[in-house]
C-alpha positions as CSV (number, residue, x, y, z in Angstrom):
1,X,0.0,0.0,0.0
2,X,1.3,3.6,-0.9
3,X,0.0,6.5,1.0
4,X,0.2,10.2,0.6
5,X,-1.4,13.4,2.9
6,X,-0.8,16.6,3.9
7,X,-1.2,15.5,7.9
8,X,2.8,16.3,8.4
9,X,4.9,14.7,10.7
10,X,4.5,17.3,13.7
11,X,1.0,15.6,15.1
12,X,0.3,12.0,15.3
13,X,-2.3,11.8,12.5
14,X,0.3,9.7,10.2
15,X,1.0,7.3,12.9
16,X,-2.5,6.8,14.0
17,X,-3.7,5.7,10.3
18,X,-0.5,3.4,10.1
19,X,-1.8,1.9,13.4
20,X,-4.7,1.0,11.9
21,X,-4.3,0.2,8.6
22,X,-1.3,-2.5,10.7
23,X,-4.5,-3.3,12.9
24,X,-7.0,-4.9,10.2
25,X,-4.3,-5.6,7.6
26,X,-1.1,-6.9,9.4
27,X,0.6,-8.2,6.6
28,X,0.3,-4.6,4.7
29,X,3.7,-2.9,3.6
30,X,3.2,0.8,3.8
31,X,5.0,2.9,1.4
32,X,4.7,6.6,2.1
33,X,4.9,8.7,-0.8
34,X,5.1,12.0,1.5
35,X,2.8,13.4,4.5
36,X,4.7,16.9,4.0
37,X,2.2,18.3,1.3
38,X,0.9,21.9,2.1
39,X,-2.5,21.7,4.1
40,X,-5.5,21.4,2.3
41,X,-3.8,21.7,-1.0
42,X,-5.4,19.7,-3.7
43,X,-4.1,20.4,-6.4
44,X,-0.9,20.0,-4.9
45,X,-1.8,16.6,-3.4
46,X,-2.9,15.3,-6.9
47,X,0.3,16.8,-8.6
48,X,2.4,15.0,-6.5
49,X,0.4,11.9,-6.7
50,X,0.3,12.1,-10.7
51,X,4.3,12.1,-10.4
52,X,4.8,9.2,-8.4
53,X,2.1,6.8,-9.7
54,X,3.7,5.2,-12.4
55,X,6.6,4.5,-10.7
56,X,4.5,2.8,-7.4
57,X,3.8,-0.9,-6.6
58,X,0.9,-2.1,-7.7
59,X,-1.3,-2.0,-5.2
60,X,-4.2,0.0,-3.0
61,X,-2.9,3.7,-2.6
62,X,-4.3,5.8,0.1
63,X,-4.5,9.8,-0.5
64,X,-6.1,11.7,1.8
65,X,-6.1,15.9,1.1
66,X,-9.4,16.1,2.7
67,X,-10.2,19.8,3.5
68,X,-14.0,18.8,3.1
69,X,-13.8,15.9,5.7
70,X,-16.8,15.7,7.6
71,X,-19.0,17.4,5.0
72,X,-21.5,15.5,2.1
73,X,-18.6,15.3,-0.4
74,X,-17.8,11.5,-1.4
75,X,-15.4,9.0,-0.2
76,X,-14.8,6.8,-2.9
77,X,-12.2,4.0,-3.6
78,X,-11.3,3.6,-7.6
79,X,-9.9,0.7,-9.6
80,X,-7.8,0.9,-13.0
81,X,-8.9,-1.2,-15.6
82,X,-6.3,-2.8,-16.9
83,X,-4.6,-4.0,-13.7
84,X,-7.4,-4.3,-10.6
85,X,-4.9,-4.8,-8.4
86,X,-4.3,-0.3,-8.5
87,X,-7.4,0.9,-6.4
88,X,-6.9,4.6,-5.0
89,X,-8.7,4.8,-1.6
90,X,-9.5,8.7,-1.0
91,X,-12.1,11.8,-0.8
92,X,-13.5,12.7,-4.2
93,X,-12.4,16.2,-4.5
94,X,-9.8,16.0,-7.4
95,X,-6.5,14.6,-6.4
96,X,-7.3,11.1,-7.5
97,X,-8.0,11.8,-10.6
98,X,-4.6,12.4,-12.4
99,X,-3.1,9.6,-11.1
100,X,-5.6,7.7,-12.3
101,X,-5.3,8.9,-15.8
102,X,-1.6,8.7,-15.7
103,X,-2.3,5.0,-15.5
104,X,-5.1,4.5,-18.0
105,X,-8.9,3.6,-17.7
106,X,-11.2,3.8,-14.9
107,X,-12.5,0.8,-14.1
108,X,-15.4,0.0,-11.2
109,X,-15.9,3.0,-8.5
110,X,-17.6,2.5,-5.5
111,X,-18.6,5.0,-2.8
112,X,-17.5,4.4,0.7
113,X,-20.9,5.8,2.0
114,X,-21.1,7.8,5.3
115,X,-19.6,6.6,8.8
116,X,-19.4,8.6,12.3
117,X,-17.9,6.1,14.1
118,X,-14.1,4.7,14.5
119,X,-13.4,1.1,13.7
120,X,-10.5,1.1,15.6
121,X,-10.5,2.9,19.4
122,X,-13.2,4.8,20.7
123,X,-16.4,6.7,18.8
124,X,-15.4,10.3,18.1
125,X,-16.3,13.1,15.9
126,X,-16.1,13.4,12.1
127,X,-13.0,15.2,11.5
128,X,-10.6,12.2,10.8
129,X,-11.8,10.0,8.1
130,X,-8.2,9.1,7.0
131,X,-8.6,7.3,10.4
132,X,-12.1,6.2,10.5
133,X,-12.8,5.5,6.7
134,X,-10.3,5.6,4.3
135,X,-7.7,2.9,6.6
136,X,-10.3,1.1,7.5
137,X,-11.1,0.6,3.4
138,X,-8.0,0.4,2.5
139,X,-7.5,-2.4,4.8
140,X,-10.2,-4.7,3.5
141,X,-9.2,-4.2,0.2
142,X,-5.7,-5.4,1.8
143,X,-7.1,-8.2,2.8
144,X,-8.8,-9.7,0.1
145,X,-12.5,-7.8,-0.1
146,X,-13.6,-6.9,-3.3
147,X,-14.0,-3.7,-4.5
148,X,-18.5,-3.7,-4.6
149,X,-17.8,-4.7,-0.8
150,X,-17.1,-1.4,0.1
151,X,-20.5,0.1,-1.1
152,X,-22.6,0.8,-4.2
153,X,-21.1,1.2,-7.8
154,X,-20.5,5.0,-8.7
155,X,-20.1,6.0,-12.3
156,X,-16.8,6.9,-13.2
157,X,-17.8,10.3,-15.1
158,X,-19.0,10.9,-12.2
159,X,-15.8,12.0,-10.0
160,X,-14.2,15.2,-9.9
161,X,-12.0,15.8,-11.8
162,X,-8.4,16.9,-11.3
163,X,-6.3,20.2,-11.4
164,X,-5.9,21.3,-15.3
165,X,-2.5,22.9,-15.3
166,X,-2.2,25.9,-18.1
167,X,-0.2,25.2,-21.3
168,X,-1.2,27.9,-24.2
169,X,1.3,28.0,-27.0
170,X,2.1,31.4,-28.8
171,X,3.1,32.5,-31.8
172,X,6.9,32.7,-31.1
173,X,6.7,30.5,-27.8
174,X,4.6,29.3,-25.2
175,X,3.3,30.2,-21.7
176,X,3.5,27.7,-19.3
177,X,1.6,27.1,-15.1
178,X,5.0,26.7,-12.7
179,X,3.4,23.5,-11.4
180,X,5.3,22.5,-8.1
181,X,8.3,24.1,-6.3
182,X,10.8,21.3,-5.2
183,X,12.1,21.3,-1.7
184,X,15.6,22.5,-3.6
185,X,13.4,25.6,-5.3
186,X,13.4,24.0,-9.0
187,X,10.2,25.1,-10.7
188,X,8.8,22.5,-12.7
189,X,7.1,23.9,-15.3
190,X,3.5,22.3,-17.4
191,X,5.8,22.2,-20.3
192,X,7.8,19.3,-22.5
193,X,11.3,19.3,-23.9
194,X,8.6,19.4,-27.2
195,X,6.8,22.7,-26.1
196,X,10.1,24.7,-26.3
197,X,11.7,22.6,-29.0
198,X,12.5,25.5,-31.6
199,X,13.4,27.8,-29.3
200,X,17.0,27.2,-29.2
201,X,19.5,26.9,-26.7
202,X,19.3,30.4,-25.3
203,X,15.5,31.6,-24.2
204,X,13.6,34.5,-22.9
205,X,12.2,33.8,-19.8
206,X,9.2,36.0,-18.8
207,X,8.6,35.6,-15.2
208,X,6.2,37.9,-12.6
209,X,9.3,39.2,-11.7
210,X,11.0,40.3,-14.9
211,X,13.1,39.0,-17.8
212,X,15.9,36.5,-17.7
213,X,17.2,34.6,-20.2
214,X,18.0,30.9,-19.4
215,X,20.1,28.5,-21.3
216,X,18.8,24.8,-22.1
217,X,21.3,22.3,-20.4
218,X,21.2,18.2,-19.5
219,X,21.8,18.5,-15.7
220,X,22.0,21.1,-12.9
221,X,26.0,21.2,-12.5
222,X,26.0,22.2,-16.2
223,X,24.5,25.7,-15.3
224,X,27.4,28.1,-14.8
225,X,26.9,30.2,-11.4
226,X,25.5,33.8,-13.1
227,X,23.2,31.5,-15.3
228,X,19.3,30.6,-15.5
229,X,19.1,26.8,-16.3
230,X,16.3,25.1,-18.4
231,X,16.6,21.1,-17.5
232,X,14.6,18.0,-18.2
233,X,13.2,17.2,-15.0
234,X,12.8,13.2,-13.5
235,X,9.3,13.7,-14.5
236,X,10.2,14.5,-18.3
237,X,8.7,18.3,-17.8
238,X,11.2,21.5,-17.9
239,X,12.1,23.2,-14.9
240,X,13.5,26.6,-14.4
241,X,16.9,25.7,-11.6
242,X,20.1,27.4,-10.6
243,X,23.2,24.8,-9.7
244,X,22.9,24.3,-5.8
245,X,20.2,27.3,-5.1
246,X,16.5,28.3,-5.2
247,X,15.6,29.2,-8.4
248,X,12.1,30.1,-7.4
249,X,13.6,32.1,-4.2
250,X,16.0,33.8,-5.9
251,X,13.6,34.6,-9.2
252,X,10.2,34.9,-7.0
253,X,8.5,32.1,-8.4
254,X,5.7,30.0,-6.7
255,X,3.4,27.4,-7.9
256,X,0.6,28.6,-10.4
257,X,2.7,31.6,-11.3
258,X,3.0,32.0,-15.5
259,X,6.4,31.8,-17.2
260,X,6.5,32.6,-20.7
261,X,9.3,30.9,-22.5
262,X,10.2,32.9,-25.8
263,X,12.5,33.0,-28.8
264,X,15.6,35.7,-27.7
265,X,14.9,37.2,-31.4
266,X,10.7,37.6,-30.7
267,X,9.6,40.9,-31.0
268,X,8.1,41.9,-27.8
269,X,4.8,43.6,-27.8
């Protein structure tokens, strides 16, 4: 089992919903993907979770951003169609959905209906269905239940659906969302080594900021120390980096900020 939230590490949330999920499913091997995402950040839960998927076990993966917990939104658990043994356990509120999609079709859906009561431990309130719900799901799922034991079939067009990050091409170049800020302040951009393919090796970098121009280069240590760097991240997209500093602190990005990547020789408007 893989599993991914934006509890931290500071509280004992994380622990707890190991506890359990070791509880009802004690041969379970718990893979956590990160607990460190920013709280109640979607779209930066199912970012992160788009990234890692394909290179996960097979398996049930848990992924609980859940800043409607407690509320009428759905809890749902998800299979992909070509290999059943993939079902993402989580709140329907977008940050399944890329993942899914980054591994192919949807196949059955079920909700996990409403509970107010712990499995595991004492009866308590509704704030903690990572705990109370989505572990205890998991779990079964763990242990051999089958996906329609969880609760009625959803339709799949039915779930909602993930972040859309911007990508609009231009006439000289293109204008791409900064979709994530690495903890070493690369910006990874919603752009392919493809998008900026005729812009050569030297290109205009628009930013909130300013201007800069950044050269195109295979890995960090090739940026010299006075130079912008455009590399091929491990996720195949292009990131704006600096060689051993924080491009986005030192150039003021953040995630959802535009960067326009342009030819050095476009006219500017």
């Amino acid at each position: 089992m893989s599993f991914l939230s934006d509890y931290g590490t500071d509280d004992e949330f994380v622990g707890v919903v190991k506890s359990v999920l070791r509880q009802l499913a004690r041969h379970a091997v718990v893979i956590d993907i990160t607990h460190q995402l920013p709280p109640h950040d979607v779209r930066a839960g199912a970012l992160t979770l788009q990234r890692a998927a394909p290179y996960l076990v097979p398996g049930v993966v848990l992924a609980v951003v859940d800043p409607g917990v407690g509320t009428t939104r759905r809890a749902v658990a998800v299979e992909v169609e070509h290999d059943p043994r993939w079902v993402f356990v989580g709140p329907d509120n977008g940050v399944l959905a890329p993942a899914l999609d980054a591994l192919g079709e949807r196949g059955r859906a079920v909700s996990l209906g409403d509970r107010r009561r712990s499995v595991v431990g004492p009866p308590t309130g509704a704030t903690f269905d990572g705990r109370d719900l989505f572990a205890p799901a998991a779990a079964r799922l763990c242990t051999g239940a089958d996906l329609a034991d969880l609760g009625p079939l959803i339709d799949t067009a039915s779930l909602v659906p993930g972040p859309r990050p911007s990508l609009v091409h231009k006439e000289t170049g293109v204008a791409a969302e900064v979709l994530w800020i690495d903890r070493f302040g690369n910006a990874q951009l919603a752009a392919r080594p493809e998008d900026a393919a005729d812009l050569g090796e030297l290109v205009r970098l628009i930013l909130p900021s300013g201007e800069v121009v950044a050269r195109r280069v295979a890995s960090f240590a090739d940026i010299g120390p006075d130079q912008v760097g455009l590399v091929v991240d491990s996720s195949g997209m292009i990131a704006v980096a600096l060689d051993r500093r924080s491009a986005a602190g030192e150039l003021g990005l953040a995630a959802g900020d535009e960067v326009v990547l342009d030819r050095l020789d476009a006219k500017r408007g």
